[in-house]
C-alpha positions in Angstrom: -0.5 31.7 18.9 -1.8 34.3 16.9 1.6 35.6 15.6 2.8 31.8 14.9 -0.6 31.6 13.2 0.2 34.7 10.6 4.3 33.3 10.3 2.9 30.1 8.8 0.5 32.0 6.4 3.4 33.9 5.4 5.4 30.8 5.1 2.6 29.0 2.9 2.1 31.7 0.8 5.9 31.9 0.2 6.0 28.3 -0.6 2.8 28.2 -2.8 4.6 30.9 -5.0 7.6 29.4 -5.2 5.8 26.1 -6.3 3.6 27.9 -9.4 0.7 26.4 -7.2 -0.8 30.4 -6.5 -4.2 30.5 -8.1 -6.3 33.8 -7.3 -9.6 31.7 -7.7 -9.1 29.9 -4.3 -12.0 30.4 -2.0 -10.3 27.3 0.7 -6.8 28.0 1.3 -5.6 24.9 4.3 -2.1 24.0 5.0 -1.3 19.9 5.3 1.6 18.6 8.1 3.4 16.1 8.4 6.7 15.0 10.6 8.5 12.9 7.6 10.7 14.6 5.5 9.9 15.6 2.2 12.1 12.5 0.3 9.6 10.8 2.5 7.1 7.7 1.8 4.6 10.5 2.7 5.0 13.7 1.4 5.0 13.0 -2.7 1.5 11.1 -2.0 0.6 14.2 0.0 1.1 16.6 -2.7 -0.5 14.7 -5.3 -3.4 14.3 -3.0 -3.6 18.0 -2.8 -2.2 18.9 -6.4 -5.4 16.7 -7.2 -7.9 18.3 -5.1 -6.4 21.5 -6.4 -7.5 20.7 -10.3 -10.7 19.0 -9.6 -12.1 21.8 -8.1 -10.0 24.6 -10.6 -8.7 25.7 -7.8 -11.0 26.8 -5.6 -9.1 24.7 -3.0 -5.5 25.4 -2.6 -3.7 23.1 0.3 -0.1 23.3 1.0 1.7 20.7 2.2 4.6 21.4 5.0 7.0 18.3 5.1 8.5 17.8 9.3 5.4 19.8 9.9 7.0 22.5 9.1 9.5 22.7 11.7 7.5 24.1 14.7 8.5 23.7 17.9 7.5 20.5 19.7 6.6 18.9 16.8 3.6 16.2 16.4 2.3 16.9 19.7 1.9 20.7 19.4 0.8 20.3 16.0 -1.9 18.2 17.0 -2.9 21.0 19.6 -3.1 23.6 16.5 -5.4 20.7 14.3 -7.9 20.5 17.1 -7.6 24.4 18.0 -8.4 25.1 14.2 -4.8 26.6 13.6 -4.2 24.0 11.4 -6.6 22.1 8.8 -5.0 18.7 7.9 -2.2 16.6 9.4 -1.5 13.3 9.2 -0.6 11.3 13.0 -0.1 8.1 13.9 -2.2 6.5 16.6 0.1 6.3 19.6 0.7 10.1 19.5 -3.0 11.2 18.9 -3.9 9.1 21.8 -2.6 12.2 23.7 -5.9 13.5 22.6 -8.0 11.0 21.8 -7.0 7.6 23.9 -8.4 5.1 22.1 -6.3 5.6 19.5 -3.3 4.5 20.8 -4.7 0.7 19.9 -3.7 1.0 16.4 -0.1 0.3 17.9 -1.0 -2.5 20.0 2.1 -5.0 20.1 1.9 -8.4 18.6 -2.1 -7.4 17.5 -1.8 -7.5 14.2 -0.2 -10.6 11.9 0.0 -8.5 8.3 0.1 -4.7 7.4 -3.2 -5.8 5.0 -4.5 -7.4 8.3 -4.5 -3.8 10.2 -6.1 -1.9 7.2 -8.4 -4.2 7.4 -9.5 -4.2 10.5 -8.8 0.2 10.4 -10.3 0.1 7.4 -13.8 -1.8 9.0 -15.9 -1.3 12.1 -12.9 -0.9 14.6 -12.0 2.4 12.1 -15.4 3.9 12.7 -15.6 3.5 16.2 -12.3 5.4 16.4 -13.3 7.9 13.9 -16.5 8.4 16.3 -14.0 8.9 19.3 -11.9 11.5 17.4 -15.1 13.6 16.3 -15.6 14.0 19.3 -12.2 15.4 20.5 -13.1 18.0 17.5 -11.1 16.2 14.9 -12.2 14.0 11.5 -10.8 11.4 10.9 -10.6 10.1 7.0 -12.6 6.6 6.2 -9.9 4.4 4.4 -7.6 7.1 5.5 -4.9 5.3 7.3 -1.3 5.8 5.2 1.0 3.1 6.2 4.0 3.4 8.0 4.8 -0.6 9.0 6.2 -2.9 11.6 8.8 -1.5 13.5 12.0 -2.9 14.2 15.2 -2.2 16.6 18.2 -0.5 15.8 21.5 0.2 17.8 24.4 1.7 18.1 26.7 -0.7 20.4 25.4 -4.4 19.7 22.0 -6.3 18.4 19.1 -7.3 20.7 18.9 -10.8 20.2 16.2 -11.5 22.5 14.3 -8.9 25.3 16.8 -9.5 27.6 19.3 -7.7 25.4 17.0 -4.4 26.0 17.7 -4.4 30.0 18.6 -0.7 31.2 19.5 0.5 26.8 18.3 3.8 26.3 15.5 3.6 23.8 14.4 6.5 22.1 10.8 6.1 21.5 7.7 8.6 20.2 5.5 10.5 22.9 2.9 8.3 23.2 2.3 6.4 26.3 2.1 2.8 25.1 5.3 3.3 23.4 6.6 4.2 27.5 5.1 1.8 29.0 6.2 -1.5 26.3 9.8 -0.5 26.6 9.5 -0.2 30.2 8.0 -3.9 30.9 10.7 -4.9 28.8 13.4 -3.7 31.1 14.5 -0.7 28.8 14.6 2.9 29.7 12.4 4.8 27.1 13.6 8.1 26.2 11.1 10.3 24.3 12.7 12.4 21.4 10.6 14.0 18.5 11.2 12.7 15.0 13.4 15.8 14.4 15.7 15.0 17.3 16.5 11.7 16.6 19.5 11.4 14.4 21.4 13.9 16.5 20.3 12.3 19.7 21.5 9.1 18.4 24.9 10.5 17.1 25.4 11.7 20.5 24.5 8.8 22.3 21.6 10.5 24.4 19.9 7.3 24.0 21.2 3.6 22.9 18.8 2.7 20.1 15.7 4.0 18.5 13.1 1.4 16.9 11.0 2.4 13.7 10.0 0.7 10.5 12.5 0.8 8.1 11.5 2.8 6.1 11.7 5.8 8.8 15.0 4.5 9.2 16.1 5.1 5.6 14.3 7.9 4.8 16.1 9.6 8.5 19.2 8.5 7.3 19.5 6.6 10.7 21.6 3.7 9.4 24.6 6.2 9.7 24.1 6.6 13.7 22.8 2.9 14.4 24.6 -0.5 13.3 22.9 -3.2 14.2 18.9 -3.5 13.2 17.3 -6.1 14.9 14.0 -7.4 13.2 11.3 -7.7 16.0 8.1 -6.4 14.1 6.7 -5.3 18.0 4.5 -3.1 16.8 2.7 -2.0 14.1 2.2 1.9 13.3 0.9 4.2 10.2 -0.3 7.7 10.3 -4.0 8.5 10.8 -5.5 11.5 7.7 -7.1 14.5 9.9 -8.6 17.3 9.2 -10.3 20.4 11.9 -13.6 19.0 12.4 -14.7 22.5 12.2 -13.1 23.3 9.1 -14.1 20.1 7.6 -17.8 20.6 8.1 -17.9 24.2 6.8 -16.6 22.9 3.2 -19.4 22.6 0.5 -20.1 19.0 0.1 -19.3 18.9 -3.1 -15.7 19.8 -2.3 -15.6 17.5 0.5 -16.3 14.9 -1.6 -13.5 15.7 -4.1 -11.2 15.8 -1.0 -12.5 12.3 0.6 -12.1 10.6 -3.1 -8.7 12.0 -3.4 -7.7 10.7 -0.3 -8.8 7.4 -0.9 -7.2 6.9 -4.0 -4.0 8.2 -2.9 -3.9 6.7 0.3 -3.8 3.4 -1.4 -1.4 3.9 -3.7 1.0 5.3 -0.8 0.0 2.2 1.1 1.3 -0.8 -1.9 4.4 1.7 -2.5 5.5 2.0 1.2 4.8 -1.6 1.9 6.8 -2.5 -1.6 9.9 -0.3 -0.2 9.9 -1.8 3.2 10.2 -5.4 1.9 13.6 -4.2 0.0 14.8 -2.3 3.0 16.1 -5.0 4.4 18.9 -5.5 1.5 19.2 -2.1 1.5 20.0 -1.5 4.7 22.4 -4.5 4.9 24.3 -2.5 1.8 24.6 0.6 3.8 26.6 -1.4 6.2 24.5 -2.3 8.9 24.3 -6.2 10.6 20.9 -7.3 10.5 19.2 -10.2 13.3 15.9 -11.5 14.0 15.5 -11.5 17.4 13.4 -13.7 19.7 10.4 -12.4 20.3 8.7 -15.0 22.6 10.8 -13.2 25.1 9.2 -10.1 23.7 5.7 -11.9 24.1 6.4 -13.8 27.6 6.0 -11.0 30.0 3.6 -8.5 28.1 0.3 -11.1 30.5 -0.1 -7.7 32.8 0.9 -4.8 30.0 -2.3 -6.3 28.2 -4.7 -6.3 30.8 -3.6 -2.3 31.9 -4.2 -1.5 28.1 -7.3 -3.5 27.8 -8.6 -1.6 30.6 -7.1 1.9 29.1 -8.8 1.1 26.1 -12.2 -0.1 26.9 -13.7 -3.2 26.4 -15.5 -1.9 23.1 -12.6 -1.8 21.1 -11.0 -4.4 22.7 -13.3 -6.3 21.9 -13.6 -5.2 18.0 -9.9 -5.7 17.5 -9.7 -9.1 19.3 -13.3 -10.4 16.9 -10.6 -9.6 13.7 -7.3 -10.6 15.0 -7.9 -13.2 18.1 -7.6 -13.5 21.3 -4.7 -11.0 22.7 -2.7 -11.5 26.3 
């Protein structure tokens, strides 16, 4: 761990110089994952964050930012092990994965919960956020208020034929993230979930280790997955974004002054990756259809009709406090 620890510092410091972002008045030098790459809907919004911080403080605070968090083996969940450790200082994670850690979480992601992605940051953004923020404190992590970059409904996409209705999913391979609601929807629906890491999934896809993948679009696009999957079927299932974290410890050590540059920064930024990445997925649909592949919208009441049981596991998973926050903003569920 240690000698991964001083490979990254080397790394950082490589990439800082090679950026013009060295400044020898740092005092707070932190690194920033993330598993998108860096032409993502992520990583400009990342840097600017950070390019801000970086000025406001005249640069006392230096943060890199390491696009596919920075390639290290096993990916999101190993770099969430290194955020809570204190190996690493900010990364950005979507619920279903950093339910590993901290269960709750893995509501952000429930299927059919949310209506609207300005529903969910509603609701993240409100007393449902805090209670999960309380839950990740105390896992070691902090989580960001109005911290929640959007990611968007996720939709279907395969190589051999469309899904048209659940049915259509029976014994496919779907490639899905490591998190265990993600598991656990496919395999009510009569799939076979495969999990891959984000930086396995266009070759694992090209050679047909698994059948189809599903993702919002714009993970699609910016993974260049339209050239190993044809048909995208539109089934908005789920709903998922990426949570803004930083090492509790690390986080609480930081003048408050320089917190509060940081928290304002990530506010503001936050948002503005939020209208742009919500903007791009509403074209993506075009898009996509340009790059060649057929586009359906399925049936989803055959997505809906046998979830009755999946609910109540996850209700009970999840506790009836935030059950019961999420249901008081979005209705009934199950």
């Amino acid at each position: 761990m240690f000698s991964s620890r001083r490979r990254f510092l080397v790394q950082a410091s490589a990439l800082v110089a090679q950026r013009g972002f060295a400044d020898t008045r740092a005092q707070w030098t932190a690194r920033q994952f993330h598993n998108q790459p860096e032409q993502s809907h992520q990583h400009k919004f990342l840097v600017k964050l950070w390019d801000a911080v970086r000025k406001e403080t005249n640069g006392r605070f230096a943060c890199t930012v390491f696009a596919r968090n920075a390639n290290i083996a096993g990916s999101d969940p190993a770099a969430l092990k290194m955020l809570i450790s204190g190996e690493l200082e900010f990364f950005t994670l979507m619920g279903g994965i950093l339910g590993k850690e901290v269960p709750v979480t893995e509501i952000q992601g429930l299927p059919f919960a949310f209506s609207s992605h300005q529903q969910v940051h509603r609701v993240m953004d409100g007393e449902l956020g805090n209670y999960l923020r309380r839950e990740m404190a105390a896992k070691g992590i902090y989580g960001f208020p109005r911290g929640l970059l959007e990611n968007g409904f996720r939709h279907i996409s395969m190589i051999d034929g469309p899904i048209r209705g659940a049915g259509d999913l029976r014994g496919k391979k779907i490639r899905v993230p490591d998190g265990e609601m993600f598991t656990d929807l496919f395999r009510t629906l009569g799939a076979e979930p495969v999990i891959v890491n984000i930086r396995e999934l266009y070759d694992s896809l090209k050679t047909r280790r698994v059948d189809g993948q599903e993702n919002p679009l714009v993970v699609t696009e910016v993974n260049k997955l339209y050239e190993v999957t044809r048909y995208l079927s539109m089934t908005s299932h789920m709903w998922s974004g990426f949570n803004m974290l930083a090492n509790l410890k690390f986080w609480n050590a930081l003048p408050g002054g320089v917190r509060g540059i940081i928290s304002r920064n990530v506010v503001k930024y936050v948002a503005q990756q939020r209208r742009y990445t919500n903007g791009f997925n509403r074209t993506l649909s075009t898009q996509l259809a340009q790059r060649g592949m057929l586009i359906n919208t399925a049936d989803t009441t055959t997505f809906r009709a046998p979830l009755g049981p999946f609910y109540q596991r996850w209700k009970e998973r999840l506790g009836s406090k935030a059950w019961g926050l999420l249901e008081g903003q979005v209705g009934r569920l199950g």
